[in-house]
N, C-alpha and C positions, 0 to 999 in steps of 0.2 A: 404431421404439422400440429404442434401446441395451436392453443385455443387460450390468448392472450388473456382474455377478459375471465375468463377461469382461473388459470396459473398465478395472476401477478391482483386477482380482486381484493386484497388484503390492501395491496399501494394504493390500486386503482380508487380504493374508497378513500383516501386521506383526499382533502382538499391542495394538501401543500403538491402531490404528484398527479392523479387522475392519469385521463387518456394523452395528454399532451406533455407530462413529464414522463411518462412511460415511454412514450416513443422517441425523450431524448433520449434514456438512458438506454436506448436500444441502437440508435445513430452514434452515441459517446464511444472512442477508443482509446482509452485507459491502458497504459502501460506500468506494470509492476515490476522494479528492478529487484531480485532477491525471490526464490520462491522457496524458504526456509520458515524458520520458526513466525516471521511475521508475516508473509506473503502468503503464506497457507490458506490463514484464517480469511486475510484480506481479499484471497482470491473464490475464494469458496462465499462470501458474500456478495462481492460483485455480480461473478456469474450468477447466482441466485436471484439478485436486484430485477436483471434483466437489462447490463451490460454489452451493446450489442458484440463489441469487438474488443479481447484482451491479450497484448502481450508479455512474454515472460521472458526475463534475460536470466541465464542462471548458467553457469559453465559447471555445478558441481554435480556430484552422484547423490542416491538418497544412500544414509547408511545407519546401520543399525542402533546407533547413538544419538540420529536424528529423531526416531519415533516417537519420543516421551513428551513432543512438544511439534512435531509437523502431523498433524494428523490424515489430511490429505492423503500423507500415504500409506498403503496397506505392509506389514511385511514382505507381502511378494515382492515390491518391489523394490528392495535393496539390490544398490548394485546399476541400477537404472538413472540415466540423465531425469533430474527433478523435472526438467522443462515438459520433459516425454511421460513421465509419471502424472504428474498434474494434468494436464493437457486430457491424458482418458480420463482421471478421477472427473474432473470438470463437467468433460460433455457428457459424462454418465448423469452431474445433477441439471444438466441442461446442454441439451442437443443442438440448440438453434445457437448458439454463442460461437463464435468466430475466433480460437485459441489460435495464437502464432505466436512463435517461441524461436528463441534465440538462447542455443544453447554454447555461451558463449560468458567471461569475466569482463564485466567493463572497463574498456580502457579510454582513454581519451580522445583516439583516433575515430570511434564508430558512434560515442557518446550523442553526440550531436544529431545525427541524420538518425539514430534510435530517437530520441526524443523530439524531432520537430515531428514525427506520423503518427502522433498524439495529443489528445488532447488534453489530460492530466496524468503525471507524473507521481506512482509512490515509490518513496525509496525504502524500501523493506531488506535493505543490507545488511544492517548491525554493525557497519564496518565503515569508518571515519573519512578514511581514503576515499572508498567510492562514493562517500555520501557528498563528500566535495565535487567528484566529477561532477554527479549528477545536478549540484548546486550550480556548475558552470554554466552546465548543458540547459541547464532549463533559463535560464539569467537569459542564453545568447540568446533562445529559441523563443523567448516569453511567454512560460509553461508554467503553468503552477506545480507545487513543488510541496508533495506531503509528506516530511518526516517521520518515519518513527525511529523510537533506538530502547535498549534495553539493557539492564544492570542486574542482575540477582535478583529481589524480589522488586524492583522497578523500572517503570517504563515513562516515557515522553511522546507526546506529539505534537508538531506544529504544521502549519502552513505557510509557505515561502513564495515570493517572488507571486502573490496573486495581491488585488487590491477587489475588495465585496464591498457594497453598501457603504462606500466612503472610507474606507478602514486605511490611515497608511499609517500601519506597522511597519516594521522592518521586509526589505525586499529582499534579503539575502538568507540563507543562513549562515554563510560568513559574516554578515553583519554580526548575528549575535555573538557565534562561538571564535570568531577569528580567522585567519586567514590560513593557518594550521592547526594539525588534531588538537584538540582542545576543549572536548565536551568530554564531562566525566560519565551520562550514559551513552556511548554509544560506544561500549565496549566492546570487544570481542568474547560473544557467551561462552567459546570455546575455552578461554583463559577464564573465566572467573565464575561462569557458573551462573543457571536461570532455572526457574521453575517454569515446568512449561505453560504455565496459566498466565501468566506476564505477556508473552508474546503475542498467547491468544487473544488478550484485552487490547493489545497495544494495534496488532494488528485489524481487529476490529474497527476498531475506532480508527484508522485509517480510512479504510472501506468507507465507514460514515462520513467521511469527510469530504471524501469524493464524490460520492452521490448528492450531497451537501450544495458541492460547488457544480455540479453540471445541470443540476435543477435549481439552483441560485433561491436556494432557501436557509434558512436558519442563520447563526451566528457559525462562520467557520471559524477556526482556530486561527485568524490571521493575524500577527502580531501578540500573539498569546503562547504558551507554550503551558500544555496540558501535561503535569506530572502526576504517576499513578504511583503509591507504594502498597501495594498486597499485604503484606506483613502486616500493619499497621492500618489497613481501611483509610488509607487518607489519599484524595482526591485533591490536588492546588492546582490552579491555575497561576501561572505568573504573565504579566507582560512585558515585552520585549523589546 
């Protein structure tokens, strides 16, 4: 049995979390769709946070193409469902963390009843299609909704379909990109290419965004849409 006030005395001492944001983030069940190049990092922070319950939807294998940028996983496990690779990495950085996994490609039919047995939404896909389901799914469900996506040396994040401290930005993100594919990051990496440090940033800063919104602190991304380029050290915020 960890020994909360040891493990987590770093949060514990911030005023914005203490004892009483800690034991949201221990009640919170956060679902990660995607456990690839951004869901990695984003999951390996949660669990860390002290995320009580997280699950993962992922129908792919890990493969040896993936390692330069999922670090999560070890070489051993190429060849192995993500869901089930992640899931050991995980409880190795934290025991007490409640991983359930669905190893499974999102369709439309199971979208929904995934998303209402949580309570924030990251869509760590890369992939435009299901970034839409999940925009449905969380619209019907009234889940907040945290994008990332990623292009070569950049990446994006927002927050969807939540309202913080007054904030009404856009509720969708069909609102901003349309009603079909039509955001130029949220390519498919496999077609055009990422350096794995992109994902890591991008997925990151997902992660914060969620802990953000379940301790109902700071400025979330909402109605904003955070662009990162690597290349070039530039950091813009645009609104939405």
């Amino acid at each position: 049995m960890q020994d909360p006030t040891n493990r987590y005395r770093r949060q514990l001492a911030l005023p914005e979390i203490g004892p009483l944001g800690q034991q949201r983030l221990r009640d919170a069940r956060v679902l990660v769709i995607g456990a690839g190049g951004l869901g990695c990092p984003a999951l390996q922070f949660l669990v860390g946070a002290g995320i009580g319950t997280l699950g993962i939807v992922d129908g792919d294998r890990v493969s040896e193409d993936n390692l330069h940028r999922q670090l999560l996983f070890p070489e051993s496990t190429v060849g192995l469902f993500k869901v089930d690779a992640a899931k050991r990495a995980l409880l190795d950085l934290n025991t007490e963390a409640s991983i359930i996994t669905y190893p499974l490609f999102l369709t439309r039919h199971q979208a929904r009843e995934l998303v209402a047995a949580y309570d924030v939404v990251l869509d760590c896909t890369d992939n435009e299609v299901a970034t839409l389901l999940i925009d449905d799914a969380c619209f019907a469900c009234d889940k907040p909704h945290i994008h990332g996506g990623i292009d070569r040396f950049q990446g994006q994040v927002g927050v969807f379909n939540h309202r913080a401290h007054g904030s009404a930005g856009p509720t969708r993100y069909r609102d901003v990109f349309g009603l079909a594919v039509g955001n130029p990051l949220a390519a498919d990496c496999e077609e055009r290419g990422t350096v794995g440090v992109v994902p890591g940033i991008i997925g990151t800063l997902q992660a914060s965004e969620a802990i953000k919104l379940i301790l109902g602190i700071g400025s979330p991304l909402v109605g904003q849409l955070l662009v990162v380029d690597v290349l070039h050290n530039e950091f813009q915020v645009f609104s939405t």
